[in-house]
C-alpha positions as CSV (number, residue, x, y, z in Angstrom):
1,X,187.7,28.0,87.7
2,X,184.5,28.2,84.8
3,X,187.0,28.6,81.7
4,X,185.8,30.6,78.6
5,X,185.3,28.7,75.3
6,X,183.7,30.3,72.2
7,X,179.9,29.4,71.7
8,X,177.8,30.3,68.9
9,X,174.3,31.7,69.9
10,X,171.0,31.8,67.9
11,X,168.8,33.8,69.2
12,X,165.5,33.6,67.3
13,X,166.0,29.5,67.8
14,X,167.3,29.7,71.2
15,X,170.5,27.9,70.5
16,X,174.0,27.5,71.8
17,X,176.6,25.6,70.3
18,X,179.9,25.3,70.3
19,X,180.3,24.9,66.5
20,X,179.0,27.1,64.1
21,X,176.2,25.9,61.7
22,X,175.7,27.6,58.9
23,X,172.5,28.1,57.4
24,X,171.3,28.4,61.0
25,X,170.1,31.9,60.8
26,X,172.2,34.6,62.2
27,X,174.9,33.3,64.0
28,X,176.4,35.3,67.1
29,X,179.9,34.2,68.3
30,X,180.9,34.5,71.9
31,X,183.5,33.8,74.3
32,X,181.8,32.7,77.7
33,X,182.0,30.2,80.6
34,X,179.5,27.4,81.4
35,X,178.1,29.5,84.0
36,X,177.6,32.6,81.4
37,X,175.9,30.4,78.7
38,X,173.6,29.2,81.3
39,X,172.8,32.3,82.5
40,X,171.4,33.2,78.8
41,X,169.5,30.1,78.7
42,X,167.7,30.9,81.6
43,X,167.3,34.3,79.7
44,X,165.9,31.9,76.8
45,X,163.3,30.3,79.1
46,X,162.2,33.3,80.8
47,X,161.7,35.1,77.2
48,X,159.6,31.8,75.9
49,X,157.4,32.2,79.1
50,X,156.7,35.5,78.5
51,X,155.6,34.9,75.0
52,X,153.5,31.6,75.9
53,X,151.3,33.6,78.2
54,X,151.2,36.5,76.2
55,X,149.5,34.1,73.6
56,X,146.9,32.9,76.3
57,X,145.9,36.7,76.0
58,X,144.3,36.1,72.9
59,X,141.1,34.2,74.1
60,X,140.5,37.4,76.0
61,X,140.4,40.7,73.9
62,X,140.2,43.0,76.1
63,X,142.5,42.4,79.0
64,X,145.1,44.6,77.6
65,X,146.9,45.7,80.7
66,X,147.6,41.9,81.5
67,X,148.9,41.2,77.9
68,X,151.0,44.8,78.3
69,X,153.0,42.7,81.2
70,X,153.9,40.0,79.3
71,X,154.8,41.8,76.2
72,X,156.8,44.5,78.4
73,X,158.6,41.2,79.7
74,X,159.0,39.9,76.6
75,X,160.7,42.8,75.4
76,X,163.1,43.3,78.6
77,X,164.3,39.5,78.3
78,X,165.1,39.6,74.7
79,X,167.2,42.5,74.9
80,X,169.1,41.6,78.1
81,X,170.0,38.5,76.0
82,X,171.3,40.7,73.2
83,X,173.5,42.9,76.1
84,X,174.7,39.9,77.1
85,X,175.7,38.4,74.2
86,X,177.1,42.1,73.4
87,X,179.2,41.9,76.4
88,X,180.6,38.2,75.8
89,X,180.8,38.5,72.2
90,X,183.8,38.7,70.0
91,X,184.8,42.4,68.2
92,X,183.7,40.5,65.1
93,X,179.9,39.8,66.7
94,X,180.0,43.4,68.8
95,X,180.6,45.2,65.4
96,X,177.8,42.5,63.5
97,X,175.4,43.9,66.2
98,X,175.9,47.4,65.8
99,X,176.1,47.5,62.1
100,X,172.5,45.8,62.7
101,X,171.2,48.4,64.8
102,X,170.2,46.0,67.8
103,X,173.0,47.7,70.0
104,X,174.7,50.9,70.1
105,X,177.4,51.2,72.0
106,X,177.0,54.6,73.3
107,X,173.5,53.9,75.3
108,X,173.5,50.0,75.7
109,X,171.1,49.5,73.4
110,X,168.5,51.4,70.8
């Protein structure tokens, strides 16, 4: 059996950890298996690809619709990395994440 250990997540560095680091920017605990933490760094990779061709968008100005995609899956990935931590994450890091607006309990997410 995959047992559950706490982790600390960063999201806007795209770490996991399982000792806090502070200073690291802001810190979400939460309380997953091996499996589970791998699962959000695929999330992590998928995000990053998303935002590294949304980039290559840039050399061409008008292909909006193309840029919409990757921006759309941008968007998707990142909060699908927030519900999971969400889900995984201690009552102190569900109620940081609500007091922060980035999910409300009632829908999900905003």
């Amino acid at each position: 059996m995959n047992e559950k250990q706490i982790y600390y997540v960063t999201v806007d560095k795209e770490d996991i950890r399982t000792m806090s680091v502070p200073d690291s920017g802001i810190e979400f605990e939460i309380e997953a298996s091996t499996d589970e933490v791998e699962e959000i760094r695929d999330l992590f990779k998928k995000k990053k690809s998303h935002a590294v061709k949304a980039v290559e968008y840039l050399a061409k100005p008008f292909d909006e619709f193309s840029v919409d995609d990757e921006r759309y899956g941008y968007d998707a990935h990142l909060m699908e990395i927030y519900r999971r931590i969400y889900l995984l994450g201690t009552d102190d890091t569900k109620q940081k994440m609500r007091e922060m607006g980035i999910i409300n309990e009632t829908h999900g997410n905003n």
